[in-house]
C-alpha positions in Angstrom: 35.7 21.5 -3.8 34.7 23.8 -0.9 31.2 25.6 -0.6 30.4 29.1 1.2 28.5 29.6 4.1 25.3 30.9 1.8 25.7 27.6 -0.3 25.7 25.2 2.3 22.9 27.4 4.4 20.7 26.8 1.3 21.5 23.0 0.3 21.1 22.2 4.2 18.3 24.1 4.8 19.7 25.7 8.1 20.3 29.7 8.4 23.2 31.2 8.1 23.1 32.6 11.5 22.8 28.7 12.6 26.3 27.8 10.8 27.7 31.0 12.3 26.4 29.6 15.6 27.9 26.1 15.1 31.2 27.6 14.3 31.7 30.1 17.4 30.8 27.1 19.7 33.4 24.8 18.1 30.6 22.3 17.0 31.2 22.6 13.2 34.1 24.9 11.7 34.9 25.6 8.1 37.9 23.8 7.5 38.9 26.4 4.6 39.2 30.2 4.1 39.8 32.0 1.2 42.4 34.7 1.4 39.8 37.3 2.3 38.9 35.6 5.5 35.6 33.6 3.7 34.3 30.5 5.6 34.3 27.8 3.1 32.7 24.8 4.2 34.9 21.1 2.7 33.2 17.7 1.9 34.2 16.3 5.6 32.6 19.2 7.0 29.4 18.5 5.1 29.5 14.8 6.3 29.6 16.3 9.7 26.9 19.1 9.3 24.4 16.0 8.0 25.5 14.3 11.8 25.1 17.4 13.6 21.5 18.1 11.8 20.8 14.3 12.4 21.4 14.6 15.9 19.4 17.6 16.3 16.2 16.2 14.5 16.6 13.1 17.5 16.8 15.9 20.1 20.2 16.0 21.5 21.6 19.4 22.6 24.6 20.6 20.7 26.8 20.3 23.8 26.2 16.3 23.7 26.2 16.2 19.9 30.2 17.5 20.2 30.9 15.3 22.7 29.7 12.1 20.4 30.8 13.5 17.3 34.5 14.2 19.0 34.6 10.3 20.4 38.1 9.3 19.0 36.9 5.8 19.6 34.0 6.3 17.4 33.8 6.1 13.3 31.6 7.8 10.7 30.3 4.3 10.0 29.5 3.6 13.4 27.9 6.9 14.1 25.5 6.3 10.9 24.6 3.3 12.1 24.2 4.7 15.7 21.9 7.6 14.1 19.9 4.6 11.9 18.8 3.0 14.9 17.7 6.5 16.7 15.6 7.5 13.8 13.9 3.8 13.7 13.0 4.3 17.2 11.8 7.8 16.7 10.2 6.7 13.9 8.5 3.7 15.7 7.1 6.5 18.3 5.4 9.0 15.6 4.0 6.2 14.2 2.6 5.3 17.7 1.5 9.1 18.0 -0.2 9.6 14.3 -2.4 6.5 15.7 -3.0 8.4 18.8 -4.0 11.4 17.0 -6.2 9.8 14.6 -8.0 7.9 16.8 -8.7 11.2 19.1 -9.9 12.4 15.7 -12.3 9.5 15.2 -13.4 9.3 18.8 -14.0 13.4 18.8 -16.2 13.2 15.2 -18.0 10.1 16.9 -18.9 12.6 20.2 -17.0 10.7 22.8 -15.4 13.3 24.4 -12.8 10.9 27.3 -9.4 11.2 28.0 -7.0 8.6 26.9 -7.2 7.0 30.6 -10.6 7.5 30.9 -11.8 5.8 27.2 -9.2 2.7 28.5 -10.7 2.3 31.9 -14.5 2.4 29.9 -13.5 0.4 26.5 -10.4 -1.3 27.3 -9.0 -2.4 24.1 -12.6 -2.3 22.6 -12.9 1.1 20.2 -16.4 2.5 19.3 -14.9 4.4 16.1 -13.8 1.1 14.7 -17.3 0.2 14.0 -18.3 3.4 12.7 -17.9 2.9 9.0 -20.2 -0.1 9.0 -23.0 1.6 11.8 -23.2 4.5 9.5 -24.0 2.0 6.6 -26.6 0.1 7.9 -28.1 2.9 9.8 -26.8 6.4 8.9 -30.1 7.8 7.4 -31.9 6.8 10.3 -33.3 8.7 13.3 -32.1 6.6 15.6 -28.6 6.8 14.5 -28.5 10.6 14.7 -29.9 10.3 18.0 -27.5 8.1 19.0 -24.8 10.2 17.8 -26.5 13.1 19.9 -26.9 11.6 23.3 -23.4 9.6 23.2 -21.6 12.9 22.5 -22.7 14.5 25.9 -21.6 11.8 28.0 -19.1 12.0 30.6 -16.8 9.7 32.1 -19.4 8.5 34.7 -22.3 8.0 32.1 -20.2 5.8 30.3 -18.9 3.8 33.4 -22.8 3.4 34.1 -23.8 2.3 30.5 -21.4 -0.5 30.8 -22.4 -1.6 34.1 -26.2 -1.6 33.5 -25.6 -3.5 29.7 -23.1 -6.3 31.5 -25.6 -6.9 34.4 -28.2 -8.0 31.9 -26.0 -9.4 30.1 -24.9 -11.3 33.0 -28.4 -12.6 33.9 -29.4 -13.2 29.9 -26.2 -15.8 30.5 -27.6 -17.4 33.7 -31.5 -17.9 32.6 -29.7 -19.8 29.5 -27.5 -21.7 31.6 -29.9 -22.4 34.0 -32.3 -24.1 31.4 -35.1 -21.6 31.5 -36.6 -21.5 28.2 -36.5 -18.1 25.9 -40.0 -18.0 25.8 -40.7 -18.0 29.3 -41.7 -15.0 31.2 -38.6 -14.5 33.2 -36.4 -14.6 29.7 -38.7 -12.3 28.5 -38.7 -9.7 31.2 -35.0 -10.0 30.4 -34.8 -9.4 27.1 -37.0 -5.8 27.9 -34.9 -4.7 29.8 -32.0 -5.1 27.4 -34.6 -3.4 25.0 -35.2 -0.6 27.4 -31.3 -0.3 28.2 -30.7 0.6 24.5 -33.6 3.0 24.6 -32.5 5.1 27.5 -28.6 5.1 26.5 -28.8 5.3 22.8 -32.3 5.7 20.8 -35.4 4.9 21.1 -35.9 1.1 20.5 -38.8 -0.4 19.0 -39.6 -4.1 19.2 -39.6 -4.1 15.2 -35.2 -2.6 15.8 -34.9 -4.9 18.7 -36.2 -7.9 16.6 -33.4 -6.5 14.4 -30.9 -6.8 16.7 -31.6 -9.9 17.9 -31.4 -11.4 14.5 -28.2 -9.8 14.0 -26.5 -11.5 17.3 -26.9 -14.8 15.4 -26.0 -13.6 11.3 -22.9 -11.5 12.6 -20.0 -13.6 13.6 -18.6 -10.8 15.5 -21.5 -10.3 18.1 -22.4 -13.8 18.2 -18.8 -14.5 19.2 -19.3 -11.7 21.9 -22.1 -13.4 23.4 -21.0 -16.7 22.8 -18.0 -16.4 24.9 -19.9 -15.9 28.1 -22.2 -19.3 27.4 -21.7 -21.0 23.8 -25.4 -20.7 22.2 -25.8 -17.8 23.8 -26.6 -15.8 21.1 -29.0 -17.8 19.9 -30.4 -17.8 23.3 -30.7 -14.0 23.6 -32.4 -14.0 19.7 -35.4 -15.8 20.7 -35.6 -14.3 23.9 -36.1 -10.7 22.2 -38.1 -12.1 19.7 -41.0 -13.8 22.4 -41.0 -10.7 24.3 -42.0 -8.6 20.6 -44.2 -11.0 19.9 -45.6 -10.5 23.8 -46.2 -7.3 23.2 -47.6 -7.3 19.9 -50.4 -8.6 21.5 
């Protein structure tokens, strides 16, 4: 059974002009023709249309494709098998990309506007938008969440690199009072724990002692933040909880 140029334009999906194209170059010719002249395309052809159009998808001019399609050393099995592990790898790198793109997407509806370089030199492997689903939970209906979401979606590069330094160098200190021995409800703890307070206030929302109490209870019932703080001093957490919660109760006074 043969097909015409029409049929096998339609059932491959490629123009007619295309198979014209592949013919005049050599790269796939009819290997029948009816009396009148017709192109009529044979089942070997097709097999070799479907590696020619499998070649193309990976990217390889039609020059190369002739050369590795006209390999006398090379069989149809071991070109499919050649073309198997091409489309794995391409298939490896969209994946790669559609994560790329849809974390762009999540970063761009969370307002952080970096470059791929920029958002790893600030976050490293750490990702804002992962904890999205669970900030809008707890705090979506809230004014401080939309102003959050308003004042992190202006910042630049350098804003960010500042926010990190400022919230590690009291994080830093938090970690030597505790190791130090000074108590949580000592002044010097306390003066501490504002400015962690007043850190969140001037980067993100406003920060009440009633949120910040919040917070601080939330260092210790979350595994995930406790872990965070933990890892610089074990108890840490704990640590920072009471420290927050003396300097409330300090100013509630």
């Amino acid at each position: 059974m043969s097909l015409s140029v029409g049929q096998v334009s339609r059932l491959a999906g490629v123009t007619v002009r295309t198979l014209h194209h592949y013919d005049e170059i050599g790269l796939l010719s009819p290997g029948e023709r009816t009396a009148a002249g017709y192109r009529r395309y044979t089942d070997d052809d097709l097999v070799r249309l479907q590696q020619v159009l499998l070649y193309r998808e990976l990217g390889f001019p039609l020059e190369e494709i002739a050369v590795i399609l006209d390999d006398p050393r090379v069989d149809e099995l071991t070109q499919l098998r050649r073309q198997h592990e091409l489309l794995i790898r391409k298939s490896d790198r969209l994946r790669e990309v559609i994560t790329a793109v849809e974390r762009a997407i999540e970063a761009r509806a969370r307002g952080i506007t970096l470059t791929p370089e920029e958002r790893l030199e600030v976050f490293g492997a750490f990702r804002p938008e992962d904890h999205d689903a669970e900030t809008e939970r707890r705090w979506g209906g809230t004014d401080a969440y939309a102003d959050s979401r308003r004042r992190v979606a202006s910042y630049t590069k350098a804003d960010w690199l500042a926010l990190k330094a400022e919230a590690a160098a009291v994080g830093e200190e938090l970690a030597a009072a505790y190791t130090a021995g000074l108590p949580a409800g000592g002044e010097p703890a306390m003066d501490l724990a504002e400015r962690h307070r007043l850190h969140i206030s001037r980067w993100f929302y406003t920060c009440t002692y009633d949120i910040h109490r919040c917070l601080g209870e939330l260092y210790v019932s979350d595994p995930r933040f406790t872990a965070v703080y933990d890892e610089a001093a074990p108890g840490l957490a704990g640590y920072v909880r009471d420290a927050i919660a003396a300097n409330a109760a300090r100013h509630d006074h």
